[in-house]
N, C-alpha and C positions, 0 to 999 in steps of 0.2 A: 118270257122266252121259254122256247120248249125244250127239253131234256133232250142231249146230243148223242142219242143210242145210235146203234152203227146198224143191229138187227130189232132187238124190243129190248125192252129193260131186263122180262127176265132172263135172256138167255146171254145178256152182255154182263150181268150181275152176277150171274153162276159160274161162267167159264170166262170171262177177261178181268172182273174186278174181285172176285171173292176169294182165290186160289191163295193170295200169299195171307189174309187175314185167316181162311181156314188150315192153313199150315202152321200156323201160327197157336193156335188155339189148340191143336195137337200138341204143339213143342210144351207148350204151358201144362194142360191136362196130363201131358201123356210122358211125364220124363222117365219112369222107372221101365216105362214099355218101351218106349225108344231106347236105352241102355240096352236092352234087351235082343232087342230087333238088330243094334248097330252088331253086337258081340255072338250072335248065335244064327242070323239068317244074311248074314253079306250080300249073298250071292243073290240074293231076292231085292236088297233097297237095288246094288247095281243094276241086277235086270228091269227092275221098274221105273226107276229114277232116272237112271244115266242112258240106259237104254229104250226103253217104250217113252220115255218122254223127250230128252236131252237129242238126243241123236237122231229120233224121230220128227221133231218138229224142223229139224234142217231141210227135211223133204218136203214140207207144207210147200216150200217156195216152187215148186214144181206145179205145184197147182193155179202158181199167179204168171207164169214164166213157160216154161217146155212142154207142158199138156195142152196149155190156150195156144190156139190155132192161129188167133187177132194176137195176141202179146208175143208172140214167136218172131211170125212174121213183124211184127211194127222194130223188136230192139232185136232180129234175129243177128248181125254181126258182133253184138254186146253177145249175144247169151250161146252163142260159139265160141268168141275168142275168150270170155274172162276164164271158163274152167280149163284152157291151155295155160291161160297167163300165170293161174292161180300155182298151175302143175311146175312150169319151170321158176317161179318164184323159190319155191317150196324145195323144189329143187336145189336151187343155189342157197337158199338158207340151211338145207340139211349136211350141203358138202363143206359150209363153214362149221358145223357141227352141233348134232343133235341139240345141244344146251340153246345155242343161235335160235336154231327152228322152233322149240317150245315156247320159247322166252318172247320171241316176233308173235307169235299164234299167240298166246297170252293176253298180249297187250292187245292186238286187234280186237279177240272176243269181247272184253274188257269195254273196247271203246263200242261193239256191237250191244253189247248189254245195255250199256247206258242208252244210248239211241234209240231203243228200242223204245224204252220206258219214256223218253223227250216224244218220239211221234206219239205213242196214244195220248199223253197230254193234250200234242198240239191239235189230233182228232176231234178231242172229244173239246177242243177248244175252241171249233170250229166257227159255232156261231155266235160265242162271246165278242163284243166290242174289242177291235184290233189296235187298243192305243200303246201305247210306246211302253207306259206302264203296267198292263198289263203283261205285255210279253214279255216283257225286262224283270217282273216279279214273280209270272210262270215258271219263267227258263230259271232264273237263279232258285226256283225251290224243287226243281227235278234235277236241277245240276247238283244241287246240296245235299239232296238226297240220296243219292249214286256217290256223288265227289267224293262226300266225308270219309263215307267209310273205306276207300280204298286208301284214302290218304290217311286210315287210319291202319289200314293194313300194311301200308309200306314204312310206317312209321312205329311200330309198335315190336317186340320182340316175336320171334317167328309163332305165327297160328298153327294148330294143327288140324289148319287144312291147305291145299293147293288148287289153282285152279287145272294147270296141268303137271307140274311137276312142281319138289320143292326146292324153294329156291328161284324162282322165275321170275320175282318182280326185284327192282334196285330199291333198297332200303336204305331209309337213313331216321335214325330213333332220337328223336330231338324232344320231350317230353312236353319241353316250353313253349315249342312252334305246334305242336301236335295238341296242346289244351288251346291256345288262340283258335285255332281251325274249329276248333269244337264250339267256342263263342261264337265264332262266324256263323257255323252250322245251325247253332239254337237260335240266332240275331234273324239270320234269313228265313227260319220254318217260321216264329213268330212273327215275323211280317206276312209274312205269303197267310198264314190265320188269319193276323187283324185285317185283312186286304178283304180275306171271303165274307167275316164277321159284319165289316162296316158294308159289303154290298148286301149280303142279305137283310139287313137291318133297314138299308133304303131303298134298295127294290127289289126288296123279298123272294129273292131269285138265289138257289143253290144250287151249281151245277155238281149233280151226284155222282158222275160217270168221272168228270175229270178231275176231284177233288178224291174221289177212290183210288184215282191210279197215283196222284202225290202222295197220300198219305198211305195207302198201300206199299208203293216205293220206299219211303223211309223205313216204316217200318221194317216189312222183308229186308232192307240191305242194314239197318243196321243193328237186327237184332240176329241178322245171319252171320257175319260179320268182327262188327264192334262187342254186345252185349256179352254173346254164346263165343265159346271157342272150343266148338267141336264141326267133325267131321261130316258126319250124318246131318247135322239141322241147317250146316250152309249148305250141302247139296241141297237139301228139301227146298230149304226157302230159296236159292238161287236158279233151280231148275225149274221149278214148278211154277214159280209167278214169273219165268220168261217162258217157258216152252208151251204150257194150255194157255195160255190169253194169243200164244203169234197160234198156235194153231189151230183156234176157236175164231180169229180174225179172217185168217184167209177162208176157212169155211162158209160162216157165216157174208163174210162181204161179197168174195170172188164164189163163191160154187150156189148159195143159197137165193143170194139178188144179183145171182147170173142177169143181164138185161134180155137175152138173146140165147137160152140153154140149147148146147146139141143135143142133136137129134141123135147121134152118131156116135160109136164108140162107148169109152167110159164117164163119159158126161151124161150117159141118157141113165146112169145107175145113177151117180153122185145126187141127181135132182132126182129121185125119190125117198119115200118116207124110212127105207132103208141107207139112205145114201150115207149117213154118220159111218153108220156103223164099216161100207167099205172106204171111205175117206181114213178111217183109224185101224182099219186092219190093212191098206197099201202101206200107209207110212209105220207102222212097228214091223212088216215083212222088211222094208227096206231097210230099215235103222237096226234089225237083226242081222240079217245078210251082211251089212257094214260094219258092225262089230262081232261079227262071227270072223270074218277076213283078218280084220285086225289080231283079235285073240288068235288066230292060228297060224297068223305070217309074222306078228309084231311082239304081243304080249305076253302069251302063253300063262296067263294067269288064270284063268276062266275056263278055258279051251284048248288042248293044245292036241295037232297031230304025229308030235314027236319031239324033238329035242328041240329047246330054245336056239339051237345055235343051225337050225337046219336051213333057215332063208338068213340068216344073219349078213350075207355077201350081199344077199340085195337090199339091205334096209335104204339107202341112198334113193332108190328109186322106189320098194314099197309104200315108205312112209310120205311120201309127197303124194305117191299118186291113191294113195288113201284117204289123205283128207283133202280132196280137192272137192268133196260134197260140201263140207262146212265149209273151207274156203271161202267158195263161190258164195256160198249163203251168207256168208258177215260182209264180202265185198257188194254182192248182188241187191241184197236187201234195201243198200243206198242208194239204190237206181228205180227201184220197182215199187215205191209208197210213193213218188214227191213227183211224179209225172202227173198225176190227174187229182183233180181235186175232192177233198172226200166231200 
């Protein structure tokens, strides 16, 4: 059976499977420089991490969705009505009150995360034998992998980190239930091993692509997570191995093995040997522009054009209609991988 690369091995090896093990090897290598970096350059992990990547790869989806001429037209009353839908959700969660609306966003992202890491699984799973057991000992080792550690995060005394603010998930610290979960945790990654072990041993067949992104997975989540308990290393590993693998995917699938490239507009740049490079400077223009808005209507931490309390009247209606980009992108995402088959 042949290896289930999505473009070639090397450039599915470098930017969808390598990102959280090369994060990783930083956090180990590199702890005295990273104290360093967290305490003297803030404004640079934000700007790089949270912004050229985090907030940046939310616009990838624009390139599988409202740029394609054919994906427009085929789900165009989907990709109208959700970034309305997204807007008065948001809406009504921010006028039960900010805490409501962070704490909803949260959990979404959360279950967006996980999913993410389940489809490239199921991708790169594509042409493994579809038996029951297989995909019953796939799923439970990408669930386990994602599962533990949040249920290790809601269960443990407060981290010092948050995903959007602190205080946002329901916690309950049971120590006794929270080690079982951990046996469960280590019960399912050792099966999901002896599973790869015993097939490679009888039909000498390892699939590299989708056994990277399991154990890729665990480890990023639970050494971002469970292990570490700091700020800086779960941003690293929580942004980096979700944001360059979704926007190294839609490149590579949707702009790169275009079936039919235009002729027309900004498709006839993206498909050439410069196209990377405006594919990654559209999306950090736009993921700046969107947290440029933010810092100077919402944050005023970063940016500010005056007093913190100068839009404060309108936060009700800035902050919904601010994240209606990500929104759509955690709700949209659901709809736009499971239509056609990889």
């Amino acid at each position: 059976m042949i290896q289930p690369w999505i473009h070639k091995a090397k450039t599915d090896s470098l930017f969808i499977l390598l990102p959280p093990f090369v994060i990783l090897a930083v956090v180990f290598l590199c702890q005295p420089w990273l104290q360093d970096l967290e305490q003297r350059y803030s404004f640079y992990t934000w700007l790089f991490f949270v912004v050229f990547i985090d907030v940046a790869h939310v616009y990838a989806t624009l390139f599988k969705t409202y740029l394609v001429p054919d994906a427009f037209r085929e789900k165009k009353q989907l990709l109208i009505a959700l970034p309305i839908i997204c807007f008065f959700i948001g809406l009504l969660l921010f006028l039960l009150g900010s805490k409501v609306f962070w704490v909803t966003l949260a959990y979404v992202a959360v279950f967006h995360f996980i999913r993410q890491q389940y489809g490239f699984m199921r991708l790169y799973a594509r042409f493994e034998p579809k038996t029951k057991f297989n995909i019953i000992t796939d799923n439970l080792a990408i669930y386990a992998a994602t599962g533990y550690p949040m249920l290790y995060w809601f269960m443990s005394p407060p981290r010092q980190f948050a995903w959007f603010m602190q205080d946002e998930f329901f916690t309950y610290q049971n120590a006794h239930l929270l080690q079982a979960f951990g046996y469960l945790y280590y019960l399912i990654l050792g099966i999901y091993v002896i599973k790869v072990t015993y097939g490679y041993s009888k039909h000498g067949y390892f699939n590299i692509p989708k056994n990277a992104i399991v154990f890729g997975t665990a480890a990023s989540w639970y050494f971002g997570i469970v292990y570490f308990n700091n700020d800086l290393i779960f941003t690293m590993l929580n942004i980096v191995s979700h944001g360059i693998p979704y926007m190294a995917l839609v490149y590579l699938k949707e702009i790169k093995q275009a079936k039919a490239p235009a002729t027309a507009g900004i498709w006839q740049y993206l498909n050439t040997h410069k196209g990377i490079i405006i594919y990654v400077g559209i999306l950090v223009a736009l993921a700046f522009s969107e947290e440029y808005l933010w810092e100077i209507l919402v944050w005023n931490e970063q940016f500010s054009l005056g007093s913190i309390t100068t839009f404060e009247a309108w936060q009700f209606l800035l902050v919904p209609l601010l994240v209606v980009p990500q929104f759509t992108h955690y709700i949209l995402d659901g709809f736009i991988w499971k239509t056609k088959k990889a």
